[in-house]
C-alpha positions as CSV (number, residue, x, y, z in Angstrom):
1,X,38.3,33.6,25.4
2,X,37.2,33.5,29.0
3,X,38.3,35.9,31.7
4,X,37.3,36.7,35.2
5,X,35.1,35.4,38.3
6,X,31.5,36.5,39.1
7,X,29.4,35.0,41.5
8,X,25.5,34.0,41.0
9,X,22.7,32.3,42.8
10,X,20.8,29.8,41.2
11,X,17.3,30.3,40.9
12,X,14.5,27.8,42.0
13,X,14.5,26.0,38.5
14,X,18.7,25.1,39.2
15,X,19.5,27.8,36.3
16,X,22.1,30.1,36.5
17,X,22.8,33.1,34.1
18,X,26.3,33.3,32.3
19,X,27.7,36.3,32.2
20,X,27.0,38.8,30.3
21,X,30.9,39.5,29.1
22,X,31.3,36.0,28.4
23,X,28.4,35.2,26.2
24,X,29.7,38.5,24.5
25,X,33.4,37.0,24.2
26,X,31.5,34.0,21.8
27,X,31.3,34.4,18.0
28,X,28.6,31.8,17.2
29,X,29.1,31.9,13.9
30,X,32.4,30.1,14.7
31,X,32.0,28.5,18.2
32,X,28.3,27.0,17.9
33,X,25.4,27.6,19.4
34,X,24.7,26.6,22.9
35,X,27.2,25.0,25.6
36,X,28.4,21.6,26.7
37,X,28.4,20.8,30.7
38,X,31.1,18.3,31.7
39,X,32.1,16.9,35.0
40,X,35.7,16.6,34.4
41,X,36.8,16.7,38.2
42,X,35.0,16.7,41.7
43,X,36.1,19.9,42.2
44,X,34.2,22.1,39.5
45,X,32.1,21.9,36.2
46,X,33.2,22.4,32.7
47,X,31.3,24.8,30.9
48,X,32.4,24.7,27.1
49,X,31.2,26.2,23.4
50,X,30.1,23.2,20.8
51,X,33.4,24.7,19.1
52,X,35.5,24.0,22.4
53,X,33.7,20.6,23.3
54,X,34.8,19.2,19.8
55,X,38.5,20.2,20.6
56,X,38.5,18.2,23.7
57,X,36.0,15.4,22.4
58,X,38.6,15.0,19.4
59,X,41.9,15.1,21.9
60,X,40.4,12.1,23.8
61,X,39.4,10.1,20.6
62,X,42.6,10.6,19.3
63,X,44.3,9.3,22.7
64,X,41.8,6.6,23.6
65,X,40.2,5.8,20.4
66,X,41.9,2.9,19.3
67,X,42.7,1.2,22.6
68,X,39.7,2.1,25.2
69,X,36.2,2.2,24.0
70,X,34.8,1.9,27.5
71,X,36.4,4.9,28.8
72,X,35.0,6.6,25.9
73,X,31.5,5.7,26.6
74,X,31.7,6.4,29.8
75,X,33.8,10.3,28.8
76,X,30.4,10.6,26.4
77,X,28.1,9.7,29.3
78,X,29.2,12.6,31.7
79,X,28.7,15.7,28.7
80,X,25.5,17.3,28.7
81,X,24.3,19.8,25.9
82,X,22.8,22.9,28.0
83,X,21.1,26.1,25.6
84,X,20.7,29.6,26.4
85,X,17.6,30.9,27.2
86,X,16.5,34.5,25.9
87,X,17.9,35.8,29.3
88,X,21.3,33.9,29.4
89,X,20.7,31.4,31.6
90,X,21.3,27.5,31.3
91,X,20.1,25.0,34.0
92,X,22.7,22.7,36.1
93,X,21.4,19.3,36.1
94,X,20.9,18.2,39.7
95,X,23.3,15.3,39.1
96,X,26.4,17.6,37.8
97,X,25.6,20.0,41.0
98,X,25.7,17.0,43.1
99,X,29.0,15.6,41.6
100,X,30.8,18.7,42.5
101,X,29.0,20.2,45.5
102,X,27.7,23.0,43.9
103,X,24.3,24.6,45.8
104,X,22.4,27.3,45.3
105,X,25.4,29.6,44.5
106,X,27.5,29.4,42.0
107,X,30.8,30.8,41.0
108,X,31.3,31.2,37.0
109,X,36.0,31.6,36.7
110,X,37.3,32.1,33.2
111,X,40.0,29.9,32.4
112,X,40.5,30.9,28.5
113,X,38.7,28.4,25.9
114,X,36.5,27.2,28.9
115,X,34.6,28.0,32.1
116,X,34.9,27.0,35.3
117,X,31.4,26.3,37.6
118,X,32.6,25.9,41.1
119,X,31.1,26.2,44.4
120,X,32.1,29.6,46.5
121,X,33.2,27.8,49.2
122,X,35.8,25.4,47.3
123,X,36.5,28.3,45.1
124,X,37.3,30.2,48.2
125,X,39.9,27.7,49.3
126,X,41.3,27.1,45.8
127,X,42.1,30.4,46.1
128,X,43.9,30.4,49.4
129,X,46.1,27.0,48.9
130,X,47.3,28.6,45.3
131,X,47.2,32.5,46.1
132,X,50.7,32.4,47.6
133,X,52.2,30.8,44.6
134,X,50.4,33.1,42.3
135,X,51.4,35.8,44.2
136,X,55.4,34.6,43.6
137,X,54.6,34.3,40.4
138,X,52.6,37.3,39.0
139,X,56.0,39.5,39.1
140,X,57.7,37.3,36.7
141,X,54.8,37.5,34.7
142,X,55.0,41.1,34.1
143,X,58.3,41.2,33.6
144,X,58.3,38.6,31.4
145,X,55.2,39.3,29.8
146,X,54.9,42.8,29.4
147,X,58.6,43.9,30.1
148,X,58.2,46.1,32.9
């Protein structure tokens, strides 16, 4: 599982290094090897295990299978396998920065079985059109969740 926000800059070569605690959260012995880039909305990237990818490749056969090979083609189209390299970094394709307005900085947000690849500036104003509604909500959370 995924957890947290950290912010990195992108070096000349368009790679950016995952972080360190979330390669550490993956057992690739269960989750694959590797990740799986998807533009799933103009807001951010998709960053997910082989494991994870399956899950959601499986989801949209199972809903669009029968009745709508061209959306499937087209859902294939926009994944892209990324790997590791031996100092945790993967490359953004130019074309999935482009599609979401990511630059030269790049914000990595865990959101459980995926990762989140947004622009700082967008991720900034996420964060101000929700926080106030977080904010509301967080106390019930707490009660609720850990009965305090």
């Amino acid at each position: 599982m995924f957890f947290g926000k950290f912010e990195h800059r992108l070096n000349s070569k368009n790679q950016a290094t995952i972080p360190a605690s979330f390669r550490a959260a993956i057992d690739e012995s269960k989750e694959g090897k590797g990740f799986f880039l998807f533009v799933a909305e103009s807001r951010c990237l998709y960053l997910f295990t082989p494991r994870g990818m399956e899950e959601v490749v499986e989801r949209a056969r199972s809903k669009w299978g029968g009745s709508d090979q061209d959306f499937l083609h087209l859902f294939y189209s926009k994944i892209v396998q990324v790997e590791c390299d031996g100092q945790g970094r993967i490359v953004l394709p130019a074309h999935m920065k482009a599609a979401v307005g990511i630059g030269q900085e790049v914000v990595f947000v865990g959101a459980h079985r995926r990762v989140e690849l947004w622009d700082p500036e967008k991720w900034q104003e996420y964060e101000s059109q929700h926080g106030a509604e977080y904010q509301s909500k967080l106390g019930a959370v707490v009660k609720d969740v850990f009965g305090l």
